[in-house]
Structure formats: C-alpha cells, structure tokens
C-alpha positions in Angstrom: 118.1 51.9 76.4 115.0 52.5 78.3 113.8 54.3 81.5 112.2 52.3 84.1 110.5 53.7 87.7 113.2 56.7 87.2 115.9 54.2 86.8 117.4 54.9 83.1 118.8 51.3 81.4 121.6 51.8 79.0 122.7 49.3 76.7 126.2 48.0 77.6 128.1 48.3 74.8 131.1 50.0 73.4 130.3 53.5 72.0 132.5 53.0 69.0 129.3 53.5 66.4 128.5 49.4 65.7 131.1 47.8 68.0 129.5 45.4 69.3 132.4 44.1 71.7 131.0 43.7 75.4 132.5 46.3 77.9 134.9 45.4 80.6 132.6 46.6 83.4 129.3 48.7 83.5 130.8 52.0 84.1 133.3 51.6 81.1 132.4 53.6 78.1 134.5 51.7 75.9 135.6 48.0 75.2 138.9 46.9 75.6 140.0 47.1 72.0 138.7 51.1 71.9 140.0 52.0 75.4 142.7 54.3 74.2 139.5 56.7 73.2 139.2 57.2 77.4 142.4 59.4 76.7 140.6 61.9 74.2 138.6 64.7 74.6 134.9 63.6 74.7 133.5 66.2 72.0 132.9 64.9 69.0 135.5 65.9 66.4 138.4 66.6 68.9 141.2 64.1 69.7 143.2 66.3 72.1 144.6 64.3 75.1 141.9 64.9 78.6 143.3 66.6 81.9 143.8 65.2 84.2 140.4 64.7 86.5 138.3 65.9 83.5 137.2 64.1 80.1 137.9 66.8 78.2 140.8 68.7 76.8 142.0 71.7 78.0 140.1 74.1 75.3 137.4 76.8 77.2 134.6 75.5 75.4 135.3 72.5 75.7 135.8 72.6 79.5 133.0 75.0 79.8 130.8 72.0 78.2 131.8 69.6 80.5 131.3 71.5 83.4 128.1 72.9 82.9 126.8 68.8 82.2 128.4 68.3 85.7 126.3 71.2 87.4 123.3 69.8 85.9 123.9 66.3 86.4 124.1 67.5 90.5 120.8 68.3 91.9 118.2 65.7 92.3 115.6 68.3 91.5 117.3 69.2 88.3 117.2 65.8 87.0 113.6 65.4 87.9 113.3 68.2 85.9 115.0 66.9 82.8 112.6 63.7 82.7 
C-alpha cells in the first residue's frame, strides 16, 4: 500500500495474515472463503458476533473504539491532519 496525491492505495487482498485469495470487490475486507470473519468483532482477539450497523460487538470498549475511529475518520481537516 502506498499514498499517492492524498489518495491512499491499499492492496486488495484478504486480511486473513498470508491469504492471498483475491477479494470479491474493493470494499470487501475479506475473501470469500474468510467472509464469515465480517460477522466478528473487529478487535483483535475477540470473536463476539457485531451489532447490527456496527463492526464491533456490543462491549463499551469495544464500541467506544469504534466510534471514536468514526469521529476521526469524519472531518476532512482531521484527515489532513493525520497525513
């Protein structure tokens, strides 16, 4: 993955550590054969079943993470700032 003109370049891949099986469409996280991983909890080490409308389980830290990514990830001039 690279960053070019502000435009960050991922490589498409599954992120099973050294799957290399192509994903089904860009904004996939997972190839088919790991897609059953979209249904737990995104923090490492937990394999509680996500809420609905979140990718995370419904633990407060674990919610609290998520949302506090999402209130970053919003502003334009908060991203700026992150690069």
């Amino acid at each position: 993955a690279g960053v070019h003109d502000g435009v960050a370049v991922r490589n498409i891949s599954c992120r099973v550590h050294e799957c290399s099986e192509p994903l089904p469409t860009q904004k996939s996280r997972f190839c088919l054969f790991h897609s059953y991983l979209d249904q737990e909890c995104y923090i490492n080490g937990c394999a509680n079943p996500v809420e609905s409308g979140f990718s995370t389980c419904r633990q407060e830290s674990h919610r609290a993470h998520e949302l506090q990514t999402q209130k970053k990830n919003k502003a334009m001039f908060q991203l700026h700032n992150r690069l």
